[in-house]
C-alpha atoms as one frame of an Amber mdcrd trajectory, in Angstrom:
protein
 122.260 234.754 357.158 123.872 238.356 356.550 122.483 238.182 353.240 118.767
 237.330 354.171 118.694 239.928 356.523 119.903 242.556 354.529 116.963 241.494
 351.708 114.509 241.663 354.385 115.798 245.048 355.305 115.695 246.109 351.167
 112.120 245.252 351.183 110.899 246.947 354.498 112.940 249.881 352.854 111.462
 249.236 349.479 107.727 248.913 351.308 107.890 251.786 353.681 108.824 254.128
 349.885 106.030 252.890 347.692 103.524 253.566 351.385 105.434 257.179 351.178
 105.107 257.807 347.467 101.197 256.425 347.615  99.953 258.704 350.227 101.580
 261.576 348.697  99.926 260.870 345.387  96.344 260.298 347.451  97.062 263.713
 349.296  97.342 265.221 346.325  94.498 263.607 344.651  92.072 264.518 347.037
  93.541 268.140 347.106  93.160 268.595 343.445  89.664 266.787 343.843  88.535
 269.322 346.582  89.849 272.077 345.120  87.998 271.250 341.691  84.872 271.109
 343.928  85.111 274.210 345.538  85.471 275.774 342.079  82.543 274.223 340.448
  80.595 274.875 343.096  81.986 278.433 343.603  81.474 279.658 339.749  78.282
 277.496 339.040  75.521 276.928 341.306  73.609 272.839 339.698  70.466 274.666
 338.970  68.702 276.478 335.911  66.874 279.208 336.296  64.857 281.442 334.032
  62.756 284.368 333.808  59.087 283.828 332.976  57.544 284.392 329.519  54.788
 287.066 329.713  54.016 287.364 325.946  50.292 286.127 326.469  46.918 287.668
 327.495  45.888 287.347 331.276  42.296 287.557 332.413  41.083 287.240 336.487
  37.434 286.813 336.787  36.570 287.520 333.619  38.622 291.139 333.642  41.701
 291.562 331.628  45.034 292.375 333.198  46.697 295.235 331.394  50.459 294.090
 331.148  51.117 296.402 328.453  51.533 299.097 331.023  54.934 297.895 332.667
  54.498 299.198 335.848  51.251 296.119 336.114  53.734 293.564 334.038  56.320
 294.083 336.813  53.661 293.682 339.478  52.274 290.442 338.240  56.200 289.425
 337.005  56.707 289.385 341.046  54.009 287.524 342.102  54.550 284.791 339.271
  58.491 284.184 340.032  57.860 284.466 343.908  54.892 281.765 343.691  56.741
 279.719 340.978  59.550 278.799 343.321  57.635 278.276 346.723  57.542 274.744
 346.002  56.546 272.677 348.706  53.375 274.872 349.091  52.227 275.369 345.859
  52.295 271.180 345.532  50.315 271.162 348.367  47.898 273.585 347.215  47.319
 271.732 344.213  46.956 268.513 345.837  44.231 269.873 348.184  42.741 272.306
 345.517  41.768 268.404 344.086  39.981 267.861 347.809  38.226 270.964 348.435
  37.482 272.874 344.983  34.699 270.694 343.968  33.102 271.572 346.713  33.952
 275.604 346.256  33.381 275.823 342.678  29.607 274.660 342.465  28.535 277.172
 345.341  30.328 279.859 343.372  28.100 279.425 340.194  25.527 279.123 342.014
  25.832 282.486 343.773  26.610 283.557 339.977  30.563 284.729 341.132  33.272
 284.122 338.947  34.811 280.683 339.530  38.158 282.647 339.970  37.370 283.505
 342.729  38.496 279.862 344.423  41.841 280.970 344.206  41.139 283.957 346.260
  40.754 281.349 349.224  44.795 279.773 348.030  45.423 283.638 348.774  43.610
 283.806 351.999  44.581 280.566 353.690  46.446 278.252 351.463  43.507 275.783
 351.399  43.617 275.317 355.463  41.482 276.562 358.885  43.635 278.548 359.629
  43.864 281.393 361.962  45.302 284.902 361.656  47.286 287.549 363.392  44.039
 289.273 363.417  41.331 286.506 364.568  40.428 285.893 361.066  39.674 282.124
 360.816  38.875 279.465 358.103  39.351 279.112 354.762  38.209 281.897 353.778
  39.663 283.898 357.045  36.522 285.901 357.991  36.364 287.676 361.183  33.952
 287.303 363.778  31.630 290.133 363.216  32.254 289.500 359.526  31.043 286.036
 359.821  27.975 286.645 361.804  26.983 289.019 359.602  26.463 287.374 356.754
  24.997 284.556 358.678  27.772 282.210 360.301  26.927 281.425 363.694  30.131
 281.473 365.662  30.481 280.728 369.685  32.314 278.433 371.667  31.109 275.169
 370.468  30.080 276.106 366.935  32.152 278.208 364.450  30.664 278.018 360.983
  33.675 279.711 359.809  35.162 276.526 359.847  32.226 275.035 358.185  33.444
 274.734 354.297  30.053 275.213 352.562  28.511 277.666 354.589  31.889 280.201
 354.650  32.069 279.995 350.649  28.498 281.240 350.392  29.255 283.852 352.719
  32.101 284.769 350.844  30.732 284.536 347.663  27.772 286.795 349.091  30.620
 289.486 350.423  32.287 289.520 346.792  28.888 290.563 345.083  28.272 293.204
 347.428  31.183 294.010 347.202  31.463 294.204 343.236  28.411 295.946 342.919
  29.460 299.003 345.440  32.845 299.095 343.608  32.171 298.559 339.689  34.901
 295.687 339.076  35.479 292.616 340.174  39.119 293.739 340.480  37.993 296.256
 343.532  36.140 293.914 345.304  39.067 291.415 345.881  40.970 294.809 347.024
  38.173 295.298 349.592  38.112 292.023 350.615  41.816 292.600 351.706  41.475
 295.873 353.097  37.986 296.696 353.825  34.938 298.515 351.639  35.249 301.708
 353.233  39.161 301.585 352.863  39.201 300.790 349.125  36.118 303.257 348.157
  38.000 306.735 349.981  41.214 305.454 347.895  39.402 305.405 344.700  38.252
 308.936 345.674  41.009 310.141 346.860  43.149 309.291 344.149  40.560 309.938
 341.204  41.700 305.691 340.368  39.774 304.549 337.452  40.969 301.068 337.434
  42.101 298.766 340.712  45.720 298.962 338.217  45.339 302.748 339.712  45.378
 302.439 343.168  48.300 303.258 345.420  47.292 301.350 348.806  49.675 299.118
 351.497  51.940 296.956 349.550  49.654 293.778 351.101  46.896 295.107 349.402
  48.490 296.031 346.403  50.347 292.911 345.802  47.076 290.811 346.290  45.584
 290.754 343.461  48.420 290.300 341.706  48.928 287.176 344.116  45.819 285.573
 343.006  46.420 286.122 339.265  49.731 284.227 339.650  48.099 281.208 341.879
  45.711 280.737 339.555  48.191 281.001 336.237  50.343 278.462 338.234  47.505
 275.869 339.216  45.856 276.100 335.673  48.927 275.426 334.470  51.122 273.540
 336.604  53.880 272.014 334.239  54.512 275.107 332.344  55.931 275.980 335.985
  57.799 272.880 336.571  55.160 271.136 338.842  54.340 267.583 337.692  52.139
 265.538 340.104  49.899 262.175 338.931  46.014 262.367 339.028  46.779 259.294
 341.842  49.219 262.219 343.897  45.905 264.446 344.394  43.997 264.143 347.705
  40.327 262.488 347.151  37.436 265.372 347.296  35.947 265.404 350.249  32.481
 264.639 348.286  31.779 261.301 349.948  29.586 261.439 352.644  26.346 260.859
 354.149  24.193 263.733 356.626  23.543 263.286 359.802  20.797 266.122 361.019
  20.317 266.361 364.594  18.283 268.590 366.854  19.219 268.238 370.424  22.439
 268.107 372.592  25.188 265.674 371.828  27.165 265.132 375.140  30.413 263.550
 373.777  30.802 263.958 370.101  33.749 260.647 370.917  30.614 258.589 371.767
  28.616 260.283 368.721  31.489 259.006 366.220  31.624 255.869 367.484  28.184
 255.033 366.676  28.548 255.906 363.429  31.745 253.547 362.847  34.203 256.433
 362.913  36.807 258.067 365.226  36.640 261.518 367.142  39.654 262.769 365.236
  37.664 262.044 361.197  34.295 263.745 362.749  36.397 267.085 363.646  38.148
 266.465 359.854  35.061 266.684 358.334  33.086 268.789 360.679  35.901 271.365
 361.937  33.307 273.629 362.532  32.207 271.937 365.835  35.027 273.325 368.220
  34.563 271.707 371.378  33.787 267.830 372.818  30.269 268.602 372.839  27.517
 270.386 371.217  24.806 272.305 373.454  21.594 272.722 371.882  18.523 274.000
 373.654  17.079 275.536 371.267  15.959 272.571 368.808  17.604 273.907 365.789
  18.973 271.347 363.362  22.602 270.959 362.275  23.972 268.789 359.673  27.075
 266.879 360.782  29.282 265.115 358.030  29.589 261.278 358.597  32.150 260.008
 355.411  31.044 256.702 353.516  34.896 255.487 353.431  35.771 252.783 356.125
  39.196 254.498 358.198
């Protein structure tokens, strides 16, 4: 009996040592892993990184970009490795540059501006209706006066700023005058950024023969420079790291049939119903009509967007 209890007691011992010895071994395990971890991650961060190759020609509009002066290299060099890494909107851009720039690019040529220029709108808005700090709105971000001036009509219920087709003409329109106050294509995307009268005393002022002269707000210097890089980066997305599938693009936003109508529409929800869609795809593809409604005394025809596809 003595002797039974005494093994039993051996092998609790025996047990409650290897339990001992185990966690100590596991306590230092995990230690040593930790410790390992902190190191890795301390001295090496799990990502490569490099500096962009220059060592090509770069053209904007049709106008060479003179990298060979470094002060320029440096300033594009910026704009390339700042617009390289913002990921998540430069996929987006390209998906959406698939949606709207077959619709852009036509009404460029025809207005006989550089089809460039379609990344100008990347620079502008990113592609969306959006609104800025200022009041600038739309794709294209044209102020009010702006807009009317070169033929948007823009109240309440109607902002053609919004309206896709009719803001690239304007802004196609605004470039040319633009280009042929200025001399280069170059100064009229500076004037679109800061203003006609603001780019044209700078150039005087300064005795600037080239837009690569000017010394003007660091928004307005770094745009240009901005555009060159979108469009380096969309024509050229892999070189950059971006990979997406034809099937990853969004569909243009090609497919639809034109509804013209004359009078007042009451409730635009009961105006998309009859034509088999919802409220919510009519404002998608009409985001120029701003309100429930549309007044319309006057008998002038608008063209409202009704898509083919079945939602």
């Amino acid at each position: 009996m003595e002797n039974k209890k005494l093994l039993r007691a051996n092998l609790v011992l025996s047990s409650l040592v290897l339990l001992f010895l185990f966690t100590s071994f596991l306590k230092v395990d995990v230690s040593r892993t930790v410790s390992s971890y902190l190191t890795k991650r301390t001295d090496s961060l799990s990502q490569i990184v490099h500096s962009l190759d220059l060592s090509k020609d770069y053209f904007l509009a049709g106008e060479f970009i003179p990298i060979h002066i470094q002060e320029v290299r440096e300033r594009l060099d910026r704009e390339l490795v700042e617009n390289s890494y913002r990921h998540s909107r430069t996929i987006l851009n390209i998906k959406k540059a698939n949606k709207y720039f077959p619709i852009i690019e036509p009404i460029l040529a025809e207005e006989g501006v550089p089809d460039d220029m379609k990344y100008l709108a990347i620079a502008e808005s990113d592609l969306m209706n959006a609104t800025s700090s200022a009041g600038a709105k739309g794709i294209w971000q044209f102020m009010k006066a702006t807009g009317r001036e070169y033929g948007m009509q823009v109240n309440d219920e109607v902002d053609e700023r919004y309206h896709i087709e009719k803001a690239t003409r304007a802004a196609a329109r605004y470039l040319k005058s633009k280009k042929e106050k200025l001399g280069t294509w170059a100064f009229a995307m500076a004037a679109y950024n800061a203003g006609t009268t603001g780019v044209k005393n700078a150039i005087a002022k300064q005795k600037a023969q080239s837009y690569f002269d000017l010394n003007m707000s660091q928004e307005t210097t770094r745009y240009y420079f901005r555009i060159a890089a979108i469009k380096e980066i969309m024509q050229h997305p892999e070189r950059y790291g971006f990979y997406l599938d034809d099937s990853e693009l969004y569909p243009p936003m090609t497919d639809f049939n034109i509804v013209t109508v004359d009078t007042t529409i009451e409730n635009l929800g009961d105006f998309a119903n009859k034509y088999g869609i919802s409220y919510r795809i009519l404002k998608v593809y009409n985001p120029w009509l701003r309100r429930h409604k549309l007044t319309n005394t006057s008998g002038k025809e608008y063209e409202i967007k009704i898509p083919k596809i079945t939602f």
